[in-house]
C-alpha positions as CSV (number, residue, x, y, z in Angstrom):
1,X,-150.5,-98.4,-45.6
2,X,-147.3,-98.1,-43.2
3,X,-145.1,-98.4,-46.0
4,X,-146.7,-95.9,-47.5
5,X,-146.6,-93.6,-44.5
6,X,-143.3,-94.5,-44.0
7,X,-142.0,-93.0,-47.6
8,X,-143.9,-90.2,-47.3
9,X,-142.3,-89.2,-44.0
10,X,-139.4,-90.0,-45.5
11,X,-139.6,-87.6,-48.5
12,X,-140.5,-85.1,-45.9
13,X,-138.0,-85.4,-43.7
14,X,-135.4,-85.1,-46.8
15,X,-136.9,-82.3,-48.0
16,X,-136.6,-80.3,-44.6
17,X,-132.9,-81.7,-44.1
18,X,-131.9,-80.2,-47.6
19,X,-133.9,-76.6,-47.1
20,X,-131.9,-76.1,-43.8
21,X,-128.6,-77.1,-45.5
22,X,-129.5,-74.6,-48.3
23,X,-130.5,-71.8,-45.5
24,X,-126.8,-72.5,-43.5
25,X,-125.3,-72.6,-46.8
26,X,-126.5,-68.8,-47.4
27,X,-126.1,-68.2,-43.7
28,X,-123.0,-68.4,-44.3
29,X,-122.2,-66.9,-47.7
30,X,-119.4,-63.7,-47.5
31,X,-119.5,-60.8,-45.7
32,X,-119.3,-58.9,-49.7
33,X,-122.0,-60.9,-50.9
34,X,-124.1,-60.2,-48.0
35,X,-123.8,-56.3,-48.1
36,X,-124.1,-56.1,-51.9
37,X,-127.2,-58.3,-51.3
38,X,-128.6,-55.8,-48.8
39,X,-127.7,-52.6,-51.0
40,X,-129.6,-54.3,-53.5
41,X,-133.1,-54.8,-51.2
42,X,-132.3,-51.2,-49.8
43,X,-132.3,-49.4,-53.1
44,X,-135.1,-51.7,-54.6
45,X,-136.5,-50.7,-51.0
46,X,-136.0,-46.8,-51.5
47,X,-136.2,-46.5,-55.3
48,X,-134.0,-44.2,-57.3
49,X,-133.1,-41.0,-56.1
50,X,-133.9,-37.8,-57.1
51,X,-130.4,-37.1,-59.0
52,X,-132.0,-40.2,-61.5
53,X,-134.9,-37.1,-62.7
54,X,-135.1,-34.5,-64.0
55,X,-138.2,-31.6,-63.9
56,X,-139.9,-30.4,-67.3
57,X,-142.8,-27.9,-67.8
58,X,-145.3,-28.8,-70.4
59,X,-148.4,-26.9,-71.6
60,X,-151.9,-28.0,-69.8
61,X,-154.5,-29.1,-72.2
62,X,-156.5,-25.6,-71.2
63,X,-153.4,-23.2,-71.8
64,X,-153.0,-25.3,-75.3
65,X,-156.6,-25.0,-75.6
66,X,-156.5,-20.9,-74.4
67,X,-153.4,-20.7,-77.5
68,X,-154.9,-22.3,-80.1
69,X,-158.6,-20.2,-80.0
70,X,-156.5,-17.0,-79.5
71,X,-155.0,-18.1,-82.6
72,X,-157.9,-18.8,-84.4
73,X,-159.4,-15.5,-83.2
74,X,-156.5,-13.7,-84.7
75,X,-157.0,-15.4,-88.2
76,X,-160.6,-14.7,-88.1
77,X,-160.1,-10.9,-86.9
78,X,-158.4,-11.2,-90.4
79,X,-161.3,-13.1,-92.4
80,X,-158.5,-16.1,-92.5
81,X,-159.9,-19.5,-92.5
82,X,-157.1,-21.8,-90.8
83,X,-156.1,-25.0,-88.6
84,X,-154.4,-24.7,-85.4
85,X,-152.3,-27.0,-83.5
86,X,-150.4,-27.0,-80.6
87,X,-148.0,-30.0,-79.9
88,X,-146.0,-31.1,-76.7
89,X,-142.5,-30.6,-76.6
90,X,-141.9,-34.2,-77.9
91,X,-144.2,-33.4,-81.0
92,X,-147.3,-35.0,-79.7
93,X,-150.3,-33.2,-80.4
94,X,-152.4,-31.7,-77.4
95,X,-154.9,-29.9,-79.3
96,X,-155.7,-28.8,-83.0
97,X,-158.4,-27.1,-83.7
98,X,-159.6,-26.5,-87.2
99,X,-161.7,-23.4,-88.2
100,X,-165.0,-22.8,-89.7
101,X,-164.0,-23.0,-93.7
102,X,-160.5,-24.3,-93.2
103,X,-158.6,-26.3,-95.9
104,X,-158.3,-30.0,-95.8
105,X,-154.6,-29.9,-96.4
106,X,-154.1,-27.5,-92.9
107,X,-154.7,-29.8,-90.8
108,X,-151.3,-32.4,-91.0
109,X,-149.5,-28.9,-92.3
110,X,-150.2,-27.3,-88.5
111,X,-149.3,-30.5,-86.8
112,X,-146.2,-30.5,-88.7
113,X,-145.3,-26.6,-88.1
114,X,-146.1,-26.8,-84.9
115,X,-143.8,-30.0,-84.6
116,X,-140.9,-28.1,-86.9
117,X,-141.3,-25.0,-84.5
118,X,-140.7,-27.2,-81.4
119,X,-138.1,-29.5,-82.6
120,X,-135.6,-26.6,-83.5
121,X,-136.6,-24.1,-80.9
122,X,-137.3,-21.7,-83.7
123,X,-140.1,-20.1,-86.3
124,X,-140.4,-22.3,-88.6
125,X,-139.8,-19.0,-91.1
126,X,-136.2,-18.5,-89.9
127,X,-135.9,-22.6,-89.9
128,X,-137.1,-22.5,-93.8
129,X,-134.6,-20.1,-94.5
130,X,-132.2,-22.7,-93.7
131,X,-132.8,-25.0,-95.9
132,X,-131.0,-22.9,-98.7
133,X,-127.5,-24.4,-96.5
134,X,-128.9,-27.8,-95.5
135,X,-131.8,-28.8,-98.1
136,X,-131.7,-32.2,-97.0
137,X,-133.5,-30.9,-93.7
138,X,-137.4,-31.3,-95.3
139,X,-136.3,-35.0,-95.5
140,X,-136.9,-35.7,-91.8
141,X,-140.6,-37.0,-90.9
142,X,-142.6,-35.0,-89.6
143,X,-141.5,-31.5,-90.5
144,X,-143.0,-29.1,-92.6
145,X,-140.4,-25.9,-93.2
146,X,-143.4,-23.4,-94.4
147,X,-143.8,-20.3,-92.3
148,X,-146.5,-20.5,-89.6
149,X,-144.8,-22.5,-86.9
150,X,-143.4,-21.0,-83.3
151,X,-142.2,-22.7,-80.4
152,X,-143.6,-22.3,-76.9
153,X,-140.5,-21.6,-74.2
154,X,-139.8,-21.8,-70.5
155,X,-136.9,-20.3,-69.8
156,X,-135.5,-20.4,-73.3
157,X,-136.1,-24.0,-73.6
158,X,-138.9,-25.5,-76.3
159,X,-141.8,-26.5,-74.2
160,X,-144.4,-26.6,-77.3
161,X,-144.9,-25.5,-80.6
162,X,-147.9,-23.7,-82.4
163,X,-148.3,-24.6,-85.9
164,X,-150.7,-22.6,-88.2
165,X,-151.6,-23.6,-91.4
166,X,-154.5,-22.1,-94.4
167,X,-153.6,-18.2,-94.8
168,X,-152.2,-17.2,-97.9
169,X,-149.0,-17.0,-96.6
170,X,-146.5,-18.4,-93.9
171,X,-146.2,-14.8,-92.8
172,X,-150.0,-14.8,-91.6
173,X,-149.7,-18.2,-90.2
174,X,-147.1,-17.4,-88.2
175,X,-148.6,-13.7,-87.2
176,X,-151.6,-16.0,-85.9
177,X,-149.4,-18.7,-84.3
178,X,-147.7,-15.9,-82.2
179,X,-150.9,-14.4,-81.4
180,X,-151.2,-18.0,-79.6
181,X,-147.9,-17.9,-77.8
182,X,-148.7,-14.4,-76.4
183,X,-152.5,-15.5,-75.4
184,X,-150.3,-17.9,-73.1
185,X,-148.6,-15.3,-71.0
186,X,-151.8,-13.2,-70.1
């Protein structure tokens, strides 16, 4: 049993003898190592600093609610049976709401005006116009260049779109889209 004691002392005794070598090797590590090491802990300490974000302005899920009925209201002052959708201003949806009657096709087709509107900052009528120069634009997921899209903006910047999809015409869609963006600044 004493040898046993013995090498177990031992071991411990090693063990302590090499962690306070390794603690006066750090000790004594360089002056430029040491303050980088401590910049380090301080900004892990602090976090990033405010120049690191930046502030947006998205829609709430009531004002996208608020757009989208006014929207449907407008169509159905109209007798117009349509979907309405209002995405974010990185093209995820916040709301769609399809009306009493609406097509099964208007559904993706408001999503994807709404997401067309936002995307280019633009009606997605002038954006369809474009594609007379650039035809190669309908190739890119997720659009849609049929009237009836308009984007939501802050201070000239694209904070949402409204996408409106099941009139006869884009030119309805997109009367009933900006009856949405206007229910938004009441």
């Amino acid at each position: 049993m004493k040898t046993r004691t013995r090498v177990l002392t031992g071991t411990a005794l090693a063990v302590a003898l090499g962690a306070g070598a390794f603690g006066a090797v750090s000790a004594s590590a360089s002056p430029a190592a040491t303050t980088a090491r401590a910049a380090a802990v301080s900004a892990k300490k602090d976090g990033p600093s405010d120049k690191d974000f930046t502030t947006t302005t998205h829609l709430t899920v009531d004002a996208a609610t608020r757009a989208a009925q006014a929207a449907l209201r407008a169509a159905a002052a109209e007798n117009q049976k349509v979907t309405v959708a209002v995405v974010d201003r990185n093209g995820n949806t916040i709301v769609t709401l399809r009306g009493d009657g609406a097509g099964p096709q208007s559904y993706e087709s408001a999503q994807r005006k709404a997401f067309t509107a936002v995307s280019w900052n633009a009606p997605t009528s002038v954006l369809a116009g474009r594609l007379a120069q650039t035809p190669n634009l309908k190739d890119i997921p997720g659009t849609l260049f049929l009237g009836g899209g308009t984007p939501v903006q802050a201070n000239g910047a694209p904070v949402a779109g409204i996408g409106v999809a099941g009139a006869p015409s884009g030119d309805l869609d997109e009367k009933f889209a900006k009856a949405g963006v206007d229910a938004l600044g009441k």
